[in-house]
N, C-alpha and C positions, 0 to 999 in steps of 0.2 A: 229924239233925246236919248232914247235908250240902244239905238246904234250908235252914238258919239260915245257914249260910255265904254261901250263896247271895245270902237275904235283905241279910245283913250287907256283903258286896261288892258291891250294888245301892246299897245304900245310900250306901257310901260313893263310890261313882260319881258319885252324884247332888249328892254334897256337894261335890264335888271338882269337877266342871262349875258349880255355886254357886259355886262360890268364883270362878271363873275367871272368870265371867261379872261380879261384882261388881268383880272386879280393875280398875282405872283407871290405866294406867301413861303415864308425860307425859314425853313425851322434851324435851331441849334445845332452844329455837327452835322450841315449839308452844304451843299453848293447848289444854286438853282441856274443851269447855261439854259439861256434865252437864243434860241435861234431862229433866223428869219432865211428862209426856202434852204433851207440846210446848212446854215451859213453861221456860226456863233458872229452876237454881236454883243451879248456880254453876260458877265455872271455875277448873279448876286449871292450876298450873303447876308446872313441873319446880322452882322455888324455894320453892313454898308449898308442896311436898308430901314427904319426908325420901324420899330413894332414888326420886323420882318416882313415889311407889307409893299410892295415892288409891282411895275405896270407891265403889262405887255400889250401888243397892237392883236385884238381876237383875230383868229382865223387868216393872219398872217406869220404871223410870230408865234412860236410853239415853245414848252422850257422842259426840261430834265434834271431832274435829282441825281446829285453826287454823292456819297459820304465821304465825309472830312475828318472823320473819328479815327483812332488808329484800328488797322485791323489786324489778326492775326492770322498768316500762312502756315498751317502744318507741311513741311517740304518730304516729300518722300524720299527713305532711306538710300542712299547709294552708297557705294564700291570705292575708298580711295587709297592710294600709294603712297607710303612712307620714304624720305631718302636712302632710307635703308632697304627698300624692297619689302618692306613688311605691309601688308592686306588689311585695312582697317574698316568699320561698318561704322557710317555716319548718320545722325539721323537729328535735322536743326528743324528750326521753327522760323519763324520773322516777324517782326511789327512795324509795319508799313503804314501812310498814311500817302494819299492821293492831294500833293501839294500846289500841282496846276491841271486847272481841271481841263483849260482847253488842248495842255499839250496829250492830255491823258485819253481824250476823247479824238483826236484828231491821229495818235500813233497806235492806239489799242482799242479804237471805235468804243472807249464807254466802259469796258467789259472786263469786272473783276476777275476774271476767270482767264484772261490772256494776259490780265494785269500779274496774276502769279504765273503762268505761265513763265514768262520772261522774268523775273524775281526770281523763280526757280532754276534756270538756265544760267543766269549770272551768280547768283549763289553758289553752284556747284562749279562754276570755273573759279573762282574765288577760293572756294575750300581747296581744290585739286590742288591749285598752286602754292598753296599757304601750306599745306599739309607737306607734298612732294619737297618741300623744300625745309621740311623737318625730320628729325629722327624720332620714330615710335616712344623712344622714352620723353623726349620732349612733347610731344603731342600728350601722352598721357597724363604731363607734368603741367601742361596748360591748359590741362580742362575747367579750372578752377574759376575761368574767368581772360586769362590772357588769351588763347584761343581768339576768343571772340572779338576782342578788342583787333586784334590782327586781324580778323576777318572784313569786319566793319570799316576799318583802313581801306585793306586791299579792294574792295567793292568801290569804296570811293565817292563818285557824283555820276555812275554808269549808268542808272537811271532814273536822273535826273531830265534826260533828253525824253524822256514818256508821263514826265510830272508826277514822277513817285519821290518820297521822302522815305530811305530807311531809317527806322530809330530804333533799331534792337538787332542783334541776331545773338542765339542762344542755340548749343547743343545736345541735345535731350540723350542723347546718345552717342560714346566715342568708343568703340571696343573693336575685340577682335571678331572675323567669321566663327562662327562655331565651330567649324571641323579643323582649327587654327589653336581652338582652348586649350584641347586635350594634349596637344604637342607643346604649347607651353608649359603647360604645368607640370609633364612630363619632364621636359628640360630643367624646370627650377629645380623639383626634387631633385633632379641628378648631379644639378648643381652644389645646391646644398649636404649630398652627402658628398662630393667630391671635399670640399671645406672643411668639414667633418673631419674626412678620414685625415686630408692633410694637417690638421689642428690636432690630432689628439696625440701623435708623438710629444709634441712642445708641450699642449695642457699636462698630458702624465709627467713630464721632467717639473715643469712648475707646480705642480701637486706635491711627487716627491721632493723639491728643495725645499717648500714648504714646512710638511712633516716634519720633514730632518732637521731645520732652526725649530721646529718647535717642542721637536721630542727634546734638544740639547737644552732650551730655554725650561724646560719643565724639570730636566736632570740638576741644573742649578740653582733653580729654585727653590726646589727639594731640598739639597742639600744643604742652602742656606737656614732653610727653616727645621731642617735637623739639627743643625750646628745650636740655632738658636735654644730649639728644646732641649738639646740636654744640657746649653750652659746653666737656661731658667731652672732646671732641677735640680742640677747641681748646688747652684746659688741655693735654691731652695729648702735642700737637703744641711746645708752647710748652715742656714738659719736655724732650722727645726733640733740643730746638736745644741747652737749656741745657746737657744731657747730652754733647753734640755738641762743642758751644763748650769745654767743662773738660775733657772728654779728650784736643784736637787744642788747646791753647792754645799751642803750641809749634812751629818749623818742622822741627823733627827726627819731632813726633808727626804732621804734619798731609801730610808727605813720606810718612812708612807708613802712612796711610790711604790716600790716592793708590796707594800703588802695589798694596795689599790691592783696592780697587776696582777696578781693572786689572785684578789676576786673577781676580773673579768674574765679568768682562764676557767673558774669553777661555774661562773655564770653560764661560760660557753659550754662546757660538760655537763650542766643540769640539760640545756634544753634537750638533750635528748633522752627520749622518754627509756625508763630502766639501767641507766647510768649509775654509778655509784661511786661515790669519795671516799677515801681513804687517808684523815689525815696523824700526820704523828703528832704525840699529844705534846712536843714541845714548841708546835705550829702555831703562829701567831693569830691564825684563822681558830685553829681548836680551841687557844684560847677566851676566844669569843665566847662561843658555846659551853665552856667550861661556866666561865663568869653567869652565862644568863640562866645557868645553872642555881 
């Protein structure tokens, strides 16, 4: 009895390691290729397969994980040629995604690392062309985003024949060599003062016509506003008599101005200290003093 036991938990051991071994489980963002003696005979996915859960035949059938997520290739910087002959330093990136896995596995044995190899060879024939058939200020004027859009064009469906899908290419870098800067910037300055120097005969003539309409706008305006004050004082002056004349039209009113006058002439001689008056006593002012006498 306790050998049939035995038997019977061998057994189901055995079943249970079967089973396990046949089990095909396909997570999200993979591809699981099922192959029998090196042969794909199919590939699941976590959408073609209910619970990701997929059979295989044990120990004949074998399976391998893909990823289906995008990835990204940092491309290493290279050397390219502007229509102009001008020397440019490139340095892109990629976002790539493995869209058939058997052509992927059958032209690149499997292998993310031959899979950017060839992305990186086709990329850089792409840029060479697309670049070579610009001029340096245009390329510098496309970095914004056209660039890449051209780039993405010119690559095309190139590999698509090894079940890659491109969904991105970006330039992390578009410049010149280094030993290329300092001769630019050389050239700008010398550019710039070339401009300069040609510009400043004209700017100095349009400075001086300037000046010269506004020294003349300023001499007429002056003069209008001279004209104007001395009419205003004029007129002013021509009020102040008439004004003069109808208050004093009288020799009773024109006797108390007089003698109002008088005392602001004696007012102004007091204030200064040890001054002295002198008046004659048939004075309208002595007068006074006589009276308060």
């Amino acid at each position: 009895m306790a050998k049939k036991k035995g038997i019977l938990a061998a057994i189901c051991l055995c079943l249970f390691v079967l089973l396990a071994m046949a089990a095909v489980i396909t997570k999200p963002g993979e591809y699981r290729v099922i192959k029998q003696f090196g042969r794909i005979v199919r590939v699941d996915t976590s959408e073609s397969n209910p619970y990701g859960l997929g059979w295989k035949i044990p120990l004949i059938q074998s399976e391998t994980a893909i990823s289906s997520k995008l990835i990204l290739s940092d491309l290493a910087a290279s050397d390219v040629m502007t229509s102009d002959k001008k020397s440019m330093i490139s340095d892109c990136f990629v976002l790539w995604r493995i869209e058939d896995p058997v052509k992927f596995i059958q032209k690149l044995s499997g292998s993310q690392q031959n899979a950017e190899s060839r992305i990186s060879s086709n990329v850089y024939n792409a840029l060479k062309n697309v670049i070579s058939s610009l001029t340096q200020e245009e390329v510098i004027s496309g970095r914004d985003g056209e660039l890449a859009e051209i780039l993405t064009k010119k690559l095309g469906t190139n590999l698509e024949s090894y079940g890659i899908q491109i969904a991105k290419i970006e330039t992390k870098m578009l410049d010149l060599p280094d030993e290329n800067k300092q001769a630019l910037y050389n050239r700008m300055v010398s550019d710039v003062g070339n401009i300069a120097a040609s510009n400043t005969p004209t700017v100095q003539h349009a400075a001086k016509k300037i000046k010269n309409n506004t020294d003349e706008k300023t001499t007429v305006i002056l003069a209008k506003a001279q004209k104007t004050a001395d009419t205003t004082i004029a007129e002013g002056e021509a009020e102040y008599m008439k004004i003069l004349s109808n208050a004093y039209n009288d020799q009773e009113k024109a006797d108390f101005y007089g003698f109002v006058r008088q005392l602001d002439a004696m007012k102004l001689t007091l204030k200064k200290q040890g001054n002295t008056i002198v008046l004659d006593k048939d004075s309208p002012i002595a007068e006074l003093f006589y009276k308060a006498e």
